[in-house]
Each structure stands twice: as C-alpha cells, then as structure tokens.
C-alpha positions as CSV (number, residue, x, y, z in Angstrom):
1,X,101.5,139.8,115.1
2,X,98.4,138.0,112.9
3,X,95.8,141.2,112.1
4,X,93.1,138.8,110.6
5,X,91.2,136.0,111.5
6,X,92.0,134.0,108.5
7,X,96.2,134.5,109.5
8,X,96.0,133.4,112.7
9,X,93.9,130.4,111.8
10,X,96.5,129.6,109.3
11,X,99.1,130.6,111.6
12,X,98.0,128.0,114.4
13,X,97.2,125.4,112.0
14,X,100.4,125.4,110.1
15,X,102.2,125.2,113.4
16,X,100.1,122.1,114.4
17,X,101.1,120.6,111.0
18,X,104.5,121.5,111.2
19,X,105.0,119.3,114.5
20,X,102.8,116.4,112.9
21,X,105.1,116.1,110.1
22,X,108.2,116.5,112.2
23,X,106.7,113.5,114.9
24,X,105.6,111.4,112.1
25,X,109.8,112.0,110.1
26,X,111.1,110.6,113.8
27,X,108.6,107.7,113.5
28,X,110.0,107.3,110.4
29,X,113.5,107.4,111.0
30,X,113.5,105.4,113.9
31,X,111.2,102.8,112.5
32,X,113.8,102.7,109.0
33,X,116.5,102.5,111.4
34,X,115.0,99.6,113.7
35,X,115.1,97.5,110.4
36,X,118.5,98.4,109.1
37,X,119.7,97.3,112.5
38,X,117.4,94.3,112.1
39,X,119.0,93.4,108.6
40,X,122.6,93.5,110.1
41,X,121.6,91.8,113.4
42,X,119.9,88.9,111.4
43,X,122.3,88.4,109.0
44,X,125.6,88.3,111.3
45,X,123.2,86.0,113.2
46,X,122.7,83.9,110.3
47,X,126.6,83.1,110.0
48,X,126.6,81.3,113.2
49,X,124.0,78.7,111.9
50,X,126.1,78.8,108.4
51,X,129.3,78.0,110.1
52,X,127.8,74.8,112.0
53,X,126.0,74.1,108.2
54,X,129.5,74.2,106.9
55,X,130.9,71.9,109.5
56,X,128.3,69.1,109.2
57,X,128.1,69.2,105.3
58,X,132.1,68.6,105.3
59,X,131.9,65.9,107.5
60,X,129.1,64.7,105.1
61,X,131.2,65.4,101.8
62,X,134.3,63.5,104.3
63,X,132.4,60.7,104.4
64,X,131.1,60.5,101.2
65,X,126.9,61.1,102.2
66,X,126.9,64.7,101.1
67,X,127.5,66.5,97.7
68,X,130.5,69.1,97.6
69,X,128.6,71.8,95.5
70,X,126.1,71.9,98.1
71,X,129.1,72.6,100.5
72,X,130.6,75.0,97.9
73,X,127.6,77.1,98.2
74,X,127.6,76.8,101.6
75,X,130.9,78.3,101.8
76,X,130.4,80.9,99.4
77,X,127.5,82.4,101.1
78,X,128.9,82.5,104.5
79,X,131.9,84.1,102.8
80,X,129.3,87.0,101.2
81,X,127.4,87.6,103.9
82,X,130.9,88.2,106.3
83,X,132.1,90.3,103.6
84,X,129.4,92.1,103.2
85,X,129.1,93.1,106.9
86,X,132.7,94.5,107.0
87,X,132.9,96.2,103.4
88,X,128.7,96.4,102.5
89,X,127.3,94.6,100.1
90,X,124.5,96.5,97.5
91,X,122.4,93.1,97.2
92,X,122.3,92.3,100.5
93,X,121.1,95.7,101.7
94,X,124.5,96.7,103.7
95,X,126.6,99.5,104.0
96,X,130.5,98.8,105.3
97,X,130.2,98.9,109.2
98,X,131.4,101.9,110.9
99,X,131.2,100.7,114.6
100,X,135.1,100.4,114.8
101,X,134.8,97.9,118.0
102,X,132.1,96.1,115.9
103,X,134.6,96.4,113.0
104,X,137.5,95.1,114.8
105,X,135.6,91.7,116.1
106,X,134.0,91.1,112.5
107,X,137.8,91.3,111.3
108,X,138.8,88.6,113.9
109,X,136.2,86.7,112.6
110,X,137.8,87.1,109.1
111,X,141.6,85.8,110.4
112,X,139.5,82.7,111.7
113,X,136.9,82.1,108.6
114,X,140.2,82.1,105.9
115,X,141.5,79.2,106.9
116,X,138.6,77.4,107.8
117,X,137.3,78.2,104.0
118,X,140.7,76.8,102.9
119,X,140.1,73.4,105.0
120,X,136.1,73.1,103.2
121,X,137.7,73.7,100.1
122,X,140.3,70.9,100.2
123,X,137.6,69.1,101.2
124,X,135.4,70.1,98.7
125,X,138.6,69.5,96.0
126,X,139.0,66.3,97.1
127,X,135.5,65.0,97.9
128,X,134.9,61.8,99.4
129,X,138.3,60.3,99.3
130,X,138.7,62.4,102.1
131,X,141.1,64.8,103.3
132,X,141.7,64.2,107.2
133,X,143.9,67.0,108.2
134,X,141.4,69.7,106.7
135,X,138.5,68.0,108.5
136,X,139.7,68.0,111.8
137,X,140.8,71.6,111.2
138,X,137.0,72.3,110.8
139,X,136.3,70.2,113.8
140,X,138.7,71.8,116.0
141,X,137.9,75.9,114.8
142,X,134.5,75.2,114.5
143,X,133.7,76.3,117.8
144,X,135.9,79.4,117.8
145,X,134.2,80.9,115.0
146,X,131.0,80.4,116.4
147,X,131.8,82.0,119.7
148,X,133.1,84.7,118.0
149,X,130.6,85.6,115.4
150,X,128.5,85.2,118.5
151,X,130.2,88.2,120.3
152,X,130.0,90.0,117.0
153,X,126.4,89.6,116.8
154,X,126.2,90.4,120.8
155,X,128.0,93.7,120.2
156,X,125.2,94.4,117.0
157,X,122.4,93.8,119.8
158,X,124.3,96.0,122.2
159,X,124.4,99.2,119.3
160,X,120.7,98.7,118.3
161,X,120.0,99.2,121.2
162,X,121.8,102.2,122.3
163,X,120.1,103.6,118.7
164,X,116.7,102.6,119.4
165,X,117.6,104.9,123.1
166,X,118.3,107.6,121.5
167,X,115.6,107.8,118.7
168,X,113.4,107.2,121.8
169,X,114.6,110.0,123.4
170,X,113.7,112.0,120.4
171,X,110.7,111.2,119.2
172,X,109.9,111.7,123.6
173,X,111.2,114.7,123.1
174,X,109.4,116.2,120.1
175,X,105.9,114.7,121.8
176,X,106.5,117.2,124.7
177,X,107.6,119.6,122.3
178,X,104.1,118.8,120.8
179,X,102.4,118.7,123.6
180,X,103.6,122.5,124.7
181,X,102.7,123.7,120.9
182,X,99.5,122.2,121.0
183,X,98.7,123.8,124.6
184,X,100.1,127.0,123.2
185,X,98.1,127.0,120.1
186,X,94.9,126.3,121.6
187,X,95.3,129.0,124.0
188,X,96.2,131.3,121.3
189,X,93.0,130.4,119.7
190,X,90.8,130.7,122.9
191,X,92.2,134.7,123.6
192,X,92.2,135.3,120.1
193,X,89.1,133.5,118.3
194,X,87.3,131.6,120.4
195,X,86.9,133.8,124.1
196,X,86.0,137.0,121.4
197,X,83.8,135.4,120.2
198,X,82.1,134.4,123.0
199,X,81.7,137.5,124.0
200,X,80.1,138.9,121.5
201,X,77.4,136.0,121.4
202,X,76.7,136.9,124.7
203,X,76.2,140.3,124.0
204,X,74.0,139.9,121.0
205,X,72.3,137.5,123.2
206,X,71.4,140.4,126.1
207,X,70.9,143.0,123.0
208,X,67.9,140.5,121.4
209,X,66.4,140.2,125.1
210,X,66.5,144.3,125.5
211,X,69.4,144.8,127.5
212,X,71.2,147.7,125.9
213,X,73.4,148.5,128.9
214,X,76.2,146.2,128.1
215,X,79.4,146.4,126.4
216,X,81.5,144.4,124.6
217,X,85.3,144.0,126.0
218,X,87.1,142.7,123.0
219,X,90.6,144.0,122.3
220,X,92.7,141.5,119.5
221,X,93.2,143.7,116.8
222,X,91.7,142.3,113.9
223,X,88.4,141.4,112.0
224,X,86.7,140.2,115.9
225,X,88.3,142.9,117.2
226,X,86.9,145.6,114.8
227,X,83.2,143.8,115.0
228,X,83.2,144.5,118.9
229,X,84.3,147.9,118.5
230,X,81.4,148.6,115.3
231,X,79.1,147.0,117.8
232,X,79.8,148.7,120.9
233,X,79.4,151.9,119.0
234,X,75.9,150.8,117.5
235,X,74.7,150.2,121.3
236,X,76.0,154.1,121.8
237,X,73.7,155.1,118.7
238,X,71.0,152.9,119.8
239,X,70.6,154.4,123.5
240,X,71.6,158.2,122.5
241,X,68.5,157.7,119.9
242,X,66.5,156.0,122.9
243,X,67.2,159.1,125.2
244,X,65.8,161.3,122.4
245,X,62.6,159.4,122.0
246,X,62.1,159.1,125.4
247,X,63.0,162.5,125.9
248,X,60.6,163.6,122.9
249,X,58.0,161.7,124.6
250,X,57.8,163.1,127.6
251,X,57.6,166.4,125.8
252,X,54.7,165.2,124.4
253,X,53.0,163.8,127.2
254,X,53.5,167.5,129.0
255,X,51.9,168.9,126.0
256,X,49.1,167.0,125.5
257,X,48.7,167.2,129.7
258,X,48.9,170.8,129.2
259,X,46.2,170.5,126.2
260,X,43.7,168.9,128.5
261,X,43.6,171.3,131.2
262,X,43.4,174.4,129.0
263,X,40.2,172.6,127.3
C-alpha cells in the first residue's frame, strides 16, 4: 500500500497515535462523567442532612434558642438544591434529570418537601411565640422525607454505577483494540523495516568478511526494497568482474609458464 520508508513510518505511527488519543478521550469521558455523577450523588445526599438541619433549627426557632433567618436559609437551600436536581440548576452545576424512575422519586420528594416548607415557614413567620401544629407537622414528616430522599439518592448510586459499567467496558474495549493495533503495527514494522533491514546488515556483514556468494532476499517494494535489489546486482557485477580476473590470470600464468620453457 505504503511505497516508502518515510509512509509507512508515518503510516504506523499515526495509527499508534490515533488509538492513544481515542484511549486517553474514554479516560476522559469516563473520568468527566464519574464527577458529574459525583455532583448529583453528593448533592441529593446533602438534602438528607438539610432536612434533619431544618427539623432541629425549627424546634430551636419553636423554642425560642435559635434565629429564624438562619432557618430561612436553611429552607431555601434545601429548596434550591431539590429544584435543581429535578429542573437543573446553572450555578450548581446540574442539568434537569432525565432518569425518569429517578425523576419520579425526586418528584415524590417534592409533594412531601411543599408542605413541610409551609410548616418551617409558619414557624419562621411566627418565631418564638410558637406555632404547635406546624412543628409537629415537621416532627411527624420528618422521617418520611428523609427515607425518601434516601431512596432517591440510593437509585443515583444504583445509575453511577451502571455508567461507570459501561464506560468500563469501553475504555476495556478500546485497550484490546489497542492492544491488537499495537501487535499489528509492530509486525508491520518487523516484515517491512526492521526484518529488511536485518538482512541487508547481514549481508554487508558477509560481503566485508569476503563472502560474495550470498544474496539478499528482500521483497517490500519500496526504498529497502530497491537497496536489496541495487545490491544484489552489485554482488553479480562484483563476481562476473572476479571471474574475468581470475580468468585473465590464469591466462597469464599459462603464458608466462609457456615463456619459461621456451627460454
């Protein structure tokens, strides 16, 4: 296919960087895709904590030991973070979830959050003179939302995982795929470059000792290939012109034989 040296050289080695690039884009995806995973894993994890926050500062606020803007915040930043999860949020680094089982659960989460916000904001209206009803709302939900975001956060494991399987597989796969190129490649460049090659050391090897009897099997059909075939037909020059001077020699040696016995 390659007629030169310098293309098949080129040829081999773009191949081998070809793969490298295309093994070190998987690394990249998969490791780009381990940490948006991460992101949503940590932060869906992070409600469950928020939730139990909110519950012990509106028992604080109830009872008059805690200040309602720290609940206020609170609540406002589990409320970002859920909404952010189900519809994406730019500043938080999320995209709207697709998974629709994932979807579906976060959702759930939302009919239970709503009026557990409403309960820590009466609370948070009416500050330490109390609101009783509201708190033991919060008392009494507080565990369902946490089991729940907990099975939400459960099912974000579950799909990491499944994508961390599957880039995996891929980046496996293109390391075999490697793997075969690289043995390919590297034979190429043994019957090709390096085996040629070879060959003709040897022979320059036996031709510097004397030995002008051997011949020089190289058939790739480029620059090697043409140096083989120059040489092999300098060693046909070189023992056709040693004949003739051994053949001229021996007429002179009869001559000169001839010579002495005349004399």
């Amino acid at each position: 296919m390659f007629k030169s040296v310098k293309a098949k050289i080129i040829a081999n080695y773009g191949l081998a960087m070809l793969l490298i690039l295309a093994i070190t884009a998987s690394l990249f995806v998969s490791i780009s895709s381990q940490k948006s995973e991460g992101r949503y894993i940590n932060l869906a994890g992070k409600l469950r904590m928020v939730s139990q926050k909110i519950s012990k500062e509106a028992l604080g606020v109830f009872r008059g030991s805690a200040e309602t803007k720290t609940l206020g915040k609170t609540v406002d930043l589990y409320d970002k973070i859920l909404h952010g999860l189900i519809n994406g949020d730019e500043s938080l680094g999320l995209v709207p979830t697709e998974n629709e089982e994932i979807l579906t659960q976060l959702k759930k989460v939302q009919g239970l959050w709503t009026p557990f916000r409403s309960a820590a904001e009466k609370i948070i209206s009416t500050g330490s003179t109390g609101n009783e009803d509201a708190m033991k709302f919060i008392e009494a939900n507080n565990i369902a939302l946490l089991k729940n975001m907990n099975k939400a956060v459960g099912m974000y494991e579950a799909e990491g995982q499944a994508k961390l399987g599957v880039i995996q597989e891929l980046v496996i796969g293109f390391l075999i795929i490697a793997l075969i190129a690289f043995v390919f490649v590297m034979r190429q460049m043994m019957k090709t470059i390096i085996n040629p090659l070879h060959e003709i050391g040897v022979a320059t090897e036996n031709i510097a000792k004397g030995n002008l009897e051997v011949e020089i099997n190289v058939d790739t059909d480029d620059e090697i290939g043409n140096l083989g075939k120059n040489l092999n037909r300098m060693l046909v020059e070189i023992r056709k012109g040693r004949k003739e001077i051994l053949k001229e020699k021996e007429a002179v040696e009869i001559k000169v034989k001839d010579a002495v016995k005349e004399a």
